[in-house]
N, C-alpha and C positions, 0 to 999 in steps of 0.2 A: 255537734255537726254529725250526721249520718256518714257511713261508709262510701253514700254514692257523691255524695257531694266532697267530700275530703279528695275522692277518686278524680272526681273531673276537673276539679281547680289542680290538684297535683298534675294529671295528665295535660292540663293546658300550660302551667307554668314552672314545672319543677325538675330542671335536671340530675336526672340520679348517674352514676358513677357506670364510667365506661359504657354508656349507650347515648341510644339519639333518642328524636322526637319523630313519630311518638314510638314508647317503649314497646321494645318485642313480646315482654311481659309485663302486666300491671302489677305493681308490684300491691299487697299486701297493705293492708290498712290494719298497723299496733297499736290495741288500745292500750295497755301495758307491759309489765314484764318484772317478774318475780323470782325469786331463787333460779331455776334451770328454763324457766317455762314463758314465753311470749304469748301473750292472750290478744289474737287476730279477730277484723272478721270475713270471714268466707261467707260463703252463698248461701248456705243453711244458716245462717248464725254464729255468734261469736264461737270461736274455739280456741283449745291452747296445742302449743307446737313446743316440744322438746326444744331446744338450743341447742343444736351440732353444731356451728360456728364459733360460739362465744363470742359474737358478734365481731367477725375479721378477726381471731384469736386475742381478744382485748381481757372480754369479762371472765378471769379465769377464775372468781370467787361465784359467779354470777349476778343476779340481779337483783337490788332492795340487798343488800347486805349490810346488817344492823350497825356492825362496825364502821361501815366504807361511810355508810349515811350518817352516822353521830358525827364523823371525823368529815365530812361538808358541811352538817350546820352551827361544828363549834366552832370553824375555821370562817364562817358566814359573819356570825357575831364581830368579828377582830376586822376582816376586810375580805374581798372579794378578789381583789387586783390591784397592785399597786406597780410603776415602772421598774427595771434591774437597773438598771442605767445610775448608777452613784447608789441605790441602795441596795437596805437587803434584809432577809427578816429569816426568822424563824425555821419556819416551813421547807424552806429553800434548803436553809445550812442544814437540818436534822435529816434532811434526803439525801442532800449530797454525802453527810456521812456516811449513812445507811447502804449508800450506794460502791464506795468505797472498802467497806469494810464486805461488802457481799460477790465482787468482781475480786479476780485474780490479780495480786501484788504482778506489775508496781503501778498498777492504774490507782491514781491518785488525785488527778485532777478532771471535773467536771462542769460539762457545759451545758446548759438547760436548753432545751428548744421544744415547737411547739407544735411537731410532728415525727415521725418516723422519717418521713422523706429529708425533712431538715435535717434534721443529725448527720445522714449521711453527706449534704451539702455539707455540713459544717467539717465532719471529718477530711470531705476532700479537702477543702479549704485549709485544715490543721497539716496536711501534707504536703501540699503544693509549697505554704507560707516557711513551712521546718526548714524543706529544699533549698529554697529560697535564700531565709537564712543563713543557711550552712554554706552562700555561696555559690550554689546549686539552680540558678534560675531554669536550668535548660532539661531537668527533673519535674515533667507535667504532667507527665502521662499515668494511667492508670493500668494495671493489668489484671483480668478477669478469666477467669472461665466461663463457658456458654454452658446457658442453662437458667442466669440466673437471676433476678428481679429487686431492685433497690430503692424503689421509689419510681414515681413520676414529674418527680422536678428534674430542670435538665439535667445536672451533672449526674446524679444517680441513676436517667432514662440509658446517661451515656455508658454506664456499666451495666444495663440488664442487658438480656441477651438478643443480639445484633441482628437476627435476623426469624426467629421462631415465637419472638416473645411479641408485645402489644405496641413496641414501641418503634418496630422496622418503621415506621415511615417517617420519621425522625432522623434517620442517621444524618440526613446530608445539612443537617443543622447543631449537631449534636459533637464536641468535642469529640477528638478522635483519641478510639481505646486499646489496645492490645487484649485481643481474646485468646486463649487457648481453649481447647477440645475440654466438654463436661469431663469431672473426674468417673471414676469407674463407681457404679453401682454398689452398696453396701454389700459385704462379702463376695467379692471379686478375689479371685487368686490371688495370694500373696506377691506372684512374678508380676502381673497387672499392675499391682500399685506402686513396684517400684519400680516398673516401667513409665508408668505416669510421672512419676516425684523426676525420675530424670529428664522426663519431656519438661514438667515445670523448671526442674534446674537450668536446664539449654537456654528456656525463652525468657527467662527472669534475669541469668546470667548474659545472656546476648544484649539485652537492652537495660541492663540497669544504668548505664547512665541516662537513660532518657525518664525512668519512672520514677515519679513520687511515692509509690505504694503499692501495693499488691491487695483488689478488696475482695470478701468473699463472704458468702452464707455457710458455715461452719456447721456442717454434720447433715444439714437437711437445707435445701434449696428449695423455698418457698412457692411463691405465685409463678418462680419460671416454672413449672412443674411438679412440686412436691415429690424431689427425689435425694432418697439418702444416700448418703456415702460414708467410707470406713473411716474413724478418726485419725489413721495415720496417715494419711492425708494431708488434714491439717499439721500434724506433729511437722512430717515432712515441710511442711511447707513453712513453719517455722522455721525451721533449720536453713531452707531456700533461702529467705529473706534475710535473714542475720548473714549467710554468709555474702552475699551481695550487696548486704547494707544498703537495704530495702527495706519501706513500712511494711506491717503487714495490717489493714484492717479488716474486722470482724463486724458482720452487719447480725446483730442477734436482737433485730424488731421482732422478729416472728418467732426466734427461737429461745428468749432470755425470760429468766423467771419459770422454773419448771419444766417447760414444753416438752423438753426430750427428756426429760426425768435425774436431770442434771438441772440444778439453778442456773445456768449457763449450757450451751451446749461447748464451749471450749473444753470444758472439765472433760468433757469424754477425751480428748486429743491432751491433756493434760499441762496446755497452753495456755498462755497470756499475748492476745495483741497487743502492737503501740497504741490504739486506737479502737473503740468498742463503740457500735449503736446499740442502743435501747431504746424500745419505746412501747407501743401496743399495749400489753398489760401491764405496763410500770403501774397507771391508774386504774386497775382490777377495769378497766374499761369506760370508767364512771367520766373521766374527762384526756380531751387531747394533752400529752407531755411525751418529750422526749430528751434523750440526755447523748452526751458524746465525750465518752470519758480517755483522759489518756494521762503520763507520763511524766513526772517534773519536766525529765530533761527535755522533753518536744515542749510543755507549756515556756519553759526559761529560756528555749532556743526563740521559740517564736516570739518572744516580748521583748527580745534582745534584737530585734529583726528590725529591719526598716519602718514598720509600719508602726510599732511599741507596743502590738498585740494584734490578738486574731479580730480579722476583721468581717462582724458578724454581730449583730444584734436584734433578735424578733423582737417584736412590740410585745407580746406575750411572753416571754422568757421568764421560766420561774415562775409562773402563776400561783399565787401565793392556796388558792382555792385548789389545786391540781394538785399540787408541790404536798397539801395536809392529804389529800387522799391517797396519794401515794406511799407516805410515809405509814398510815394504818393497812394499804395493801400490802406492804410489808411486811408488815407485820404479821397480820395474818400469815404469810409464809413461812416466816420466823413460828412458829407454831407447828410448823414439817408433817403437817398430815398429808401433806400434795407429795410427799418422800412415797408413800403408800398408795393412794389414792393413782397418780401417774403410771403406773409402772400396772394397777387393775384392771386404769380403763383400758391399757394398751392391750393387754390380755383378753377382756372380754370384747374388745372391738376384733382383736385375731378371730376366737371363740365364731362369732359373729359372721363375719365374710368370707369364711373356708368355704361354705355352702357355692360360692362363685367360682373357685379355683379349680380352670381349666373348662367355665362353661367358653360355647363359642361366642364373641367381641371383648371376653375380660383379656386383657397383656398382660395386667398384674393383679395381685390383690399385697397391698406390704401396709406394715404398721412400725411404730419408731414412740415410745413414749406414748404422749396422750393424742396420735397423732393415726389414724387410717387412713388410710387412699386405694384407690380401687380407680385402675387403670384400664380404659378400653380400647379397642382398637380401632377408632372412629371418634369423631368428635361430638359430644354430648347433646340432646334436642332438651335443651333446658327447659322450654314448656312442659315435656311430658315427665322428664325428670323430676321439677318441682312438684307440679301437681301428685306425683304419684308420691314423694317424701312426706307432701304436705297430706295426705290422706293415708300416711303411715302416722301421722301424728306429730312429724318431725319439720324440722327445717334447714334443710341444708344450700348451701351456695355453691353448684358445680361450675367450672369454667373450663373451656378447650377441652379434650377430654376425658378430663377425670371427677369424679365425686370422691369428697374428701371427706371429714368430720375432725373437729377440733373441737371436744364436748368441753364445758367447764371441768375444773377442776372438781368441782360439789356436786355432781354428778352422781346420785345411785346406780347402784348396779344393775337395776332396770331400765336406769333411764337411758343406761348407754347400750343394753340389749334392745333398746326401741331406737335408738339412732342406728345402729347397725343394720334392723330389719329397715328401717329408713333406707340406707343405703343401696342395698341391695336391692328394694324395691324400686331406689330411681333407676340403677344403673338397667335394670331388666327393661322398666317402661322406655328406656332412652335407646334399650339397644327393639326393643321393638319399634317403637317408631320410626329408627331408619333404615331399617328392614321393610318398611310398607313402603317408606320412600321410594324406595330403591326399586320396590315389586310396583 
């Protein structure tokens, strides 16, 4: 089928994510996708586009990766999908170990689901039910900081942030949450953060008998805004919850498996939650899985509980196909070139967008691991942005106003000097275009 014909059947029938009909941008006709590289076609002809996203931070080995592909067609051969529900196979249990042995003692016990957004349902679910348990019915509530982004199923919509994030027009349907104020910015005054950690002790301590849990994005707050913070933070904030005898969950979909150059981003804070998401690159990108790992004592509390276990099961859980990809994407990790490789591109992506620092619309320019963001003072004209990344060679997903890059792990050193000039190309086209707006 031709680019134009793919275009108008999509354009007549096919909702893509977070917009309407019809699209403010057409998106992009992939005919493939290879190591780092997407082969589109644009208006002159087919071309290829760098991979700044790893498509939503998933593909951190990249694309066609020899290993990820043998370990879907051997795992093809045996079955494709089978139900969780009384059974259980292989693939499943060789992850969960893997998974266990790769997350911080005493997570021990794991739950398979069959998105990012799930996991954090299910974690709430694992908190509310512990509470419950323990006696505790009247322990429901969740406590958050603003800033920050969990999903878009309801109970996670109900944790993002309440009034700057995608999801304000929700609230008056939406379980009700305890926000406090974003933590301080990475390298904040020493007095700052433990001015903060006390603000968290006050509101954590004033309401813990009402909360089931404390959840958060640990170290880097994702889709609310791609903004770091110091790890003692977290530390602190462990400490908060234990003495409150409070959960504490860790949402690390967007930040587990490398990203901040730590296998986890807890290891910076040198923490363990009751309760851990994972998902996005669990399967190097290749298929949807997510996991929700936690604790003997919360799984033995909860099975002890009224209900004789947590009560939660996708139709996909464990997908026997997902579950082997995942295990060879581990693999590949287990091989610690991403120890190296994370910690370059964060380097040459710095390298890269100093050239912006301090033109007039940048706020920021900050980088964290394999992770750049370039911050403006206005909200992004994603048309002019795209086009001008995509005519840099690149591809990137700007939203509100920042342009980000989240290059695969397998990334050359060029390839991520060409995301960079990407970057920087959109954010100039994005701040010129509403500047003409404006004039």
């Amino acid at each position: 089928m031709d680019a134009t014909e793919i275009a108008r059947l999509d354009a007549a029938h096919v909702w893509h994510p977070y917009g309407g009909f019809p699209a403010a941008t057409a998106p992009l006709v992939v005919r493939s996708c290879s190591g780092v590289r997407i082969t589109v076609d644009l208006a002159d002809g087919t071309g290829e586009l760098i991979d700044g996203m790893s498509s939503w931070w998933a593909a951190i080995h990249g694309y066609a990766h020899p290993v990820l592909d043998a370990a879907a067609t051997a795992q093809l051969a045996d079955m494709s999908h089978v139900m969780f529900g009384g059974l259980t196979h292989q693939p499943a249990v060789d992850l969960a170990r893997r998974l266990v042995d790769l997350t911080p003692e005493p997570l021990t016990k794991v739950f398979f689901a069959d998105s990012g957004s799930v996991s954090v349902e299910v974690a709430i679910k694992m908190a509310v039910q512990y509470q419950r348990s323990r006696g505790r019915p009247g322990r429901t509530r969740l406590l958050t900081w603003r800033g920050g982004y969990h999903g878009d199923t309801l109970n996670p919509m109900s944790v993002c942030d309440p009034d700057g994030g995608m999801h304000a027009m929700w609230r008056s349907v939406l379980p009700d949450q305890t926000f406090v104020d974003a933590p301080p910015a990475a390298g904040a005054d020493p007095a700052a953060v433990q001015a903060y950690l006390q603000m968290l002790d006050d509101a954590v301590g004033g309401q813990a008998e009402r909360l089931a849990a404390v959840i958060i994005e640990p170290v880097v707050q994702g889709a609310g805004g791609m903004t770091f913070h110091d790890p003692e933070i977290v530390a602190g904030l462990r400490r908060i919850c234990d003495r409150h005898d409070v959960l504490l969950i860790c949402d690390e979909i967007a930040t587990g498996f490398g990203r901040t150059g730590t296998m986890f981003a807890v290891e910076h804070a040198g923490i363990a939650p009751d309760i851990l998401c994972v998902g996005k690159a669990l399967t190097g990108g290749y298929l949807t899985l997510a996991a929700t790992l936690t604790t003997d004592e919360i799984a033995h509390v909860i099975s002890a509980g009224e209900a004789g276990g947590l009560a939660h099961g996708p139709t996909f859980m464990a997908n026997p196909l997902a579950c082997a990809v995942a295990g060879a994407s581990l693999g590949l990790l287990d091989e610690g070139t991403w120890r190296e490789r994370v910690p370059a591109i964060g380097a040459r992506l710095a390298a890269g967008l100093t050239a912006l620092a301090g033109e007039p619309g940048i706020a920021d320019v900050r980088t964290l691991g394999a992770i750049g963001v370039i911050e403006l003072d206005r909200d992004v004209d994603m048309a002019a942005a795209t086009a001008a990344a995509v005519d840099a060679g690149v591809w990137l997903r700007p939203f509100r106003n920042l342009v980000y890059a989240m290059p695969p792990f397998v990334c050359t050193d060029g390839d991520v000097d060409a995301i960079a000039r990407g970057m920087v190309a959109a954010a100039r086209a994005s701040l010129r275009a509403t500047c003409e707006e404006v004039a």
